[in-house]
C-alpha positions in Angstrom: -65.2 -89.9 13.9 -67.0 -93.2 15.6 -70.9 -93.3 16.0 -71.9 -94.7 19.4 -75.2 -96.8 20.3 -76.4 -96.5 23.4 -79.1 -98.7 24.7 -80.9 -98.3 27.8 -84.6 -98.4 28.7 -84.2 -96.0 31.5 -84.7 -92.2 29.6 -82.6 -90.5 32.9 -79.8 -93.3 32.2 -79.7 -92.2 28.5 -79.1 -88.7 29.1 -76.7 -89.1 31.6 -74.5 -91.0 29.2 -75.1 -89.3 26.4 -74.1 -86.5 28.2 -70.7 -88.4 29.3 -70.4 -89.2 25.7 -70.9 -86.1 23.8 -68.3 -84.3 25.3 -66.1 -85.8 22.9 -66.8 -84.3 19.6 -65.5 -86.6 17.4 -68.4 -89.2 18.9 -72.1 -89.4 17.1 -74.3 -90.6 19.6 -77.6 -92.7 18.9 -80.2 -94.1 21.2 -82.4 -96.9 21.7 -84.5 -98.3 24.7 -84.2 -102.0 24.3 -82.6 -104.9 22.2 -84.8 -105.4 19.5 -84.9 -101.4 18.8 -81.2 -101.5 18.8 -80.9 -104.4 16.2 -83.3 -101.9 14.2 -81.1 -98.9 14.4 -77.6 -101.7 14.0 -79.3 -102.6 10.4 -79.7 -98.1 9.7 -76.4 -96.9 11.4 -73.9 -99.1 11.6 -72.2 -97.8 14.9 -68.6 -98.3 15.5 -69.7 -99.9 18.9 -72.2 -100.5 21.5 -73.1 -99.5 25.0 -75.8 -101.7 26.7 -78.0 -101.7 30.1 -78.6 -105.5 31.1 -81.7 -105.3 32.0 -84.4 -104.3 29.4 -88.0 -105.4 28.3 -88.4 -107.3 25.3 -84.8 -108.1 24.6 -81.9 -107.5 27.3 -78.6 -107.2 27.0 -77.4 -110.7 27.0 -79.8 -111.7 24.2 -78.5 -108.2 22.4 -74.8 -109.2 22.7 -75.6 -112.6 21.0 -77.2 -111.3 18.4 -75.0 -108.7 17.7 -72.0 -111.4 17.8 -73.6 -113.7 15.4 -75.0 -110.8 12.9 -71.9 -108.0 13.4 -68.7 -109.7 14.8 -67.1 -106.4 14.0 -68.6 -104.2 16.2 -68.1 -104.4 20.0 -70.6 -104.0 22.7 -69.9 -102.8 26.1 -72.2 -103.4 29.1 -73.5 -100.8 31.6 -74.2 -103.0 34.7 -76.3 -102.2 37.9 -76.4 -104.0 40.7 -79.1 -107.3 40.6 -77.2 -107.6 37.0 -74.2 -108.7 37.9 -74.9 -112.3 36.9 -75.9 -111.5 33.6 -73.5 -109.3 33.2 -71.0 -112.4 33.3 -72.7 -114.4 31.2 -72.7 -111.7 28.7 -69.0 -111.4 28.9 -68.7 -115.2 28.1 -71.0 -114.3 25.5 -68.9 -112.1 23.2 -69.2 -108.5 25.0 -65.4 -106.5 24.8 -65.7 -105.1 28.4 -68.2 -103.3 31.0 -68.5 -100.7 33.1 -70.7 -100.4 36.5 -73.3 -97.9 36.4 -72.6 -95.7 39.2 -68.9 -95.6 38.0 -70.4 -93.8 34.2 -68.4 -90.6 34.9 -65.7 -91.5 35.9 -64.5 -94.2 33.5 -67.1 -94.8 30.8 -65.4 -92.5 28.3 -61.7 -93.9 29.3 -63.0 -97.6 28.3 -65.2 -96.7 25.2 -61.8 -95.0 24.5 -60.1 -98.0 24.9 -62.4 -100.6 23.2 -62.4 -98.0 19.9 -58.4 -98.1 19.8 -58.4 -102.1 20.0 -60.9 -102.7 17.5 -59.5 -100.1 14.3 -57.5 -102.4 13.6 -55.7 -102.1 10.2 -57.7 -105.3 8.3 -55.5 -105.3 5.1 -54.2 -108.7 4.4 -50.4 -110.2 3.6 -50.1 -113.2 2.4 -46.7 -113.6 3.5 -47.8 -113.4 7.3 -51.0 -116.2 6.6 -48.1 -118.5 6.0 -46.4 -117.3 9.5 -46.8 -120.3 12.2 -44.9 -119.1 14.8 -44.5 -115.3 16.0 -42.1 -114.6 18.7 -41.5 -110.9 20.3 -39.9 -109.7 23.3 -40.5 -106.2 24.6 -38.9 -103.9 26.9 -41.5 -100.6 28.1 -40.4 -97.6 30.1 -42.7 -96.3 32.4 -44.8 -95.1 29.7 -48.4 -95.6 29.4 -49.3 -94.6 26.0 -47.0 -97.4 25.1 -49.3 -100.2 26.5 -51.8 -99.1 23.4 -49.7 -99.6 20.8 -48.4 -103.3 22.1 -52.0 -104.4 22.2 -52.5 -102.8 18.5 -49.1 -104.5 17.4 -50.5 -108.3 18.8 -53.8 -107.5 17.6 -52.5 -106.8 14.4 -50.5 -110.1 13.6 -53.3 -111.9 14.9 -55.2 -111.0 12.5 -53.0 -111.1 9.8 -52.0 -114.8 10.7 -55.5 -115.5 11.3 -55.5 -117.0 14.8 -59.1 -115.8 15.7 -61.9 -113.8 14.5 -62.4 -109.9 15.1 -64.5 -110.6 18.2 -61.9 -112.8 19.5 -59.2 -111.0 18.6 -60.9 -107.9 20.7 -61.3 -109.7 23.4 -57.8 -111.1 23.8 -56.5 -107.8 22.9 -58.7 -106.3 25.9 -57.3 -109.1 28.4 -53.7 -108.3 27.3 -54.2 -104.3 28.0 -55.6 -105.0 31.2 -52.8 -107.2 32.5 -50.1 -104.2 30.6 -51.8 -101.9 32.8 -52.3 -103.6 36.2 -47.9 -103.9 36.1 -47.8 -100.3 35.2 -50.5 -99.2 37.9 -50.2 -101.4 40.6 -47.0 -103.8 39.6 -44.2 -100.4 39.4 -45.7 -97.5 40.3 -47.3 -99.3 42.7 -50.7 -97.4 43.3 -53.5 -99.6 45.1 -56.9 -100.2 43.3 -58.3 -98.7 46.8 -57.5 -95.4 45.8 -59.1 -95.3 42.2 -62.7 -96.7 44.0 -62.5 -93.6 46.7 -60.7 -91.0 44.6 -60.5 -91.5 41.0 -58.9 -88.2 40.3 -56.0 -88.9 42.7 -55.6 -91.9 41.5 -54.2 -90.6 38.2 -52.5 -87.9 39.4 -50.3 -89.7 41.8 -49.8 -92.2 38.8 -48.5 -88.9 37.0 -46.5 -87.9 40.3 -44.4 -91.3 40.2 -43.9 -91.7 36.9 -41.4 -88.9 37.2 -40.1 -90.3 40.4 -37.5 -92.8 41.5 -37.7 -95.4 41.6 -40.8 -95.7 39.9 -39.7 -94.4 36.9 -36.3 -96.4 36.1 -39.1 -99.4 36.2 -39.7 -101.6 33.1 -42.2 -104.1 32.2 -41.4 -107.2 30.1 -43.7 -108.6 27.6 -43.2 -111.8 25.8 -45.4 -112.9 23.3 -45.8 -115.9 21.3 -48.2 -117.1 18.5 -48.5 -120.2 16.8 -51.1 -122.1 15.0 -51.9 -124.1 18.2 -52.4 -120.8 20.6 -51.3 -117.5 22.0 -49.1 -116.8 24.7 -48.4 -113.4 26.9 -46.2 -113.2 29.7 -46.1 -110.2 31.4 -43.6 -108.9 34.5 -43.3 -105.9 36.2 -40.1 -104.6 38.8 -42.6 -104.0 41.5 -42.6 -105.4 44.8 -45.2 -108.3 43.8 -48.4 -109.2 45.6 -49.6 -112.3 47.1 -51.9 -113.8 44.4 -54.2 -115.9 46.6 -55.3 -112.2 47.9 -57.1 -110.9 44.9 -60.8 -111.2 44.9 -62.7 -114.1 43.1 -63.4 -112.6 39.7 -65.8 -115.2 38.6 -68.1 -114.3 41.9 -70.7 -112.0 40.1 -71.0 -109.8 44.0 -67.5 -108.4 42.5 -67.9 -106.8 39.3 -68.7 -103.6 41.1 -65.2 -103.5 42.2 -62.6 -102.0 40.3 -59.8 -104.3 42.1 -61.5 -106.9 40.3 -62.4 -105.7 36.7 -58.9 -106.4 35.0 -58.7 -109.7 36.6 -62.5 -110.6 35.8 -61.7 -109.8 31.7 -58.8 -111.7 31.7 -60.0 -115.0 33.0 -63.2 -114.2 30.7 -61.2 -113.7 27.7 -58.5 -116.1 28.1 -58.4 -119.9 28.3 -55.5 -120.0 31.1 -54.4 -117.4 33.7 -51.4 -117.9 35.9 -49.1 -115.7 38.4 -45.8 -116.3 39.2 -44.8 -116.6 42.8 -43.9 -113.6 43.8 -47.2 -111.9 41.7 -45.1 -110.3 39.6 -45.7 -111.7 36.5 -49.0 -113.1 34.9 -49.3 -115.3 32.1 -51.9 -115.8 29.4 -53.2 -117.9 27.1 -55.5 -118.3 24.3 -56.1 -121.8 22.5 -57.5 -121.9 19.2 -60.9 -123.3 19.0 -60.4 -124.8 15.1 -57.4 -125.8 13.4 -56.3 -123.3 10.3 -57.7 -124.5 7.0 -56.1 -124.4 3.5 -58.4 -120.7 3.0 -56.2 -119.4 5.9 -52.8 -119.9 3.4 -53.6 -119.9 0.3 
């Protein structure tokens, strides 16, 4: 069971997620019409996460994804973004928010990324004291075409992160959400080569022709290969698909707030959010990430 917070100011926009959201019945959904109501109902209900609007009197939701950052690091807020928010939107990604969702694209992904978020932030939180004293993780991975394998890598990463405590929960979220979202872009568009296009016009046949050539060569004899290394300095993922590649200096500017509507654009906008350095290969087959730690580990992180 997870209990969901949704805040929105607009009574239509609350029903019409709540709606979205309640069709999963393992989801308790509560309500509130601005910030400062929310931070009321945070300090009742502790929800498992949150879904904002941007734009709200008396507190929006850049000032509520602060707060909630400083006061609950654990719990993760998504954004619901209009247009004539897009720039706040960004800011609140900086911020601390996990991830976002345009308005007029609620039913067809909201519950697919609340989905998402929840599976990267359960994380198991027990401690080792063996793995505190790791300072260098090395893993190399091999995925079929597979999706619900791209899951349980992040969980894996997130996971020693934790346990080698590189970065705080909200960090480790975030860097977990980056690494799903380059995972999927070489399953979606890297092998089984499906264009962005398509999921903006058609979401429905979107997936299903991802379903169509996963059973088909040679999209399925695809793999993608994930490296990953962690030391006390930073966190690196390299990712590679077989595709065909793409010309990187097509993609969209992800920093340019006019494309956060775009779904072309949303893994690419996380990923440079989250991460400290972004990089394709030549051929656009292969993107590389990395996260820098912001303190050194003190003597509390081993002993």
């Amino acid at each position: 069971m997870a209990t969901l917070l949704v805040v929105d100011d607009s009574a239509m926009d609350r029903r019409l997620v709540g709606g979205i959201l309640d069709k999963n019945p393992e989801w308790t959904v509560l309500y509130a019409v601005n910030g400062k109501e929310a931070l009321a109902e945070i300090e009742n209900h502790i929800p498992d996460l949150v879904l904002t609007d941007m734009q709200m009197p008396e507190m929006n939701g850049l000032q509520l994804v602060t707060t909630v950052k400083e006061e609950y690091p654990l719990i993760p807020v998504v954004l619901m973004t209009a247009q004539g928010s897009e720039e706040i939107a960004v800011q609140a990604l900086r911020a601390g928010a996990a991830s976002y969702v345009p308005k007029r694209r609620l039913s067809q992904d909201l519950r697919e990324i609340v989905e998402r978020v929840l599976s990267a932030s359960h994380l198991d939180r027990s401690e080792s004291r063996l793995m505190h004293r790791v300072h260098r993780h090395q893993t190399f991975f091999v995925l079929e075409t597979d999706s619900s394998l791209v899951p349980s890598v992040v969980n894996y990463v997130q996971q020693t992160m934790t346990r080698m405590r590189f970065c705080d929960e909200t960090d480790c979220l975030r860097v977990g959400v980056a690494l799903e979202e380059a995972l999927l872009n070489s399953y979606y568009h890297g092998n089984l080569e499906i264009s962005s296009d398509l999921r903006e016009s058609d979401h429905n046949a979107y997936y299903e022709l991802s379903r169509q050539r996963a059973r088909e060569k040679p999209y399925s004899d695809r793999k993608i290969y994930v490296e990953t290394l962690l030391t006390d300095d930073e966190c690196r993922f390299v990712v590679r698909d077989e595709g065909p590649g793409f010309d990187p200096s097509t993609l969209p500017d992800a920093t340019d707030p006019a494309n956060l509507e775009r779904p072309c654009g949303r893994g690419l906008l996380l990923m440079r959010t989250f991460m400290d350095e972004i990089a394709f290969n030549e051929k656009g087959n292969e993107v590389t990430l990395v996260k820098r730690r912001t303190t050194p580990p003190s003597d509390d992180d081993i002993l």
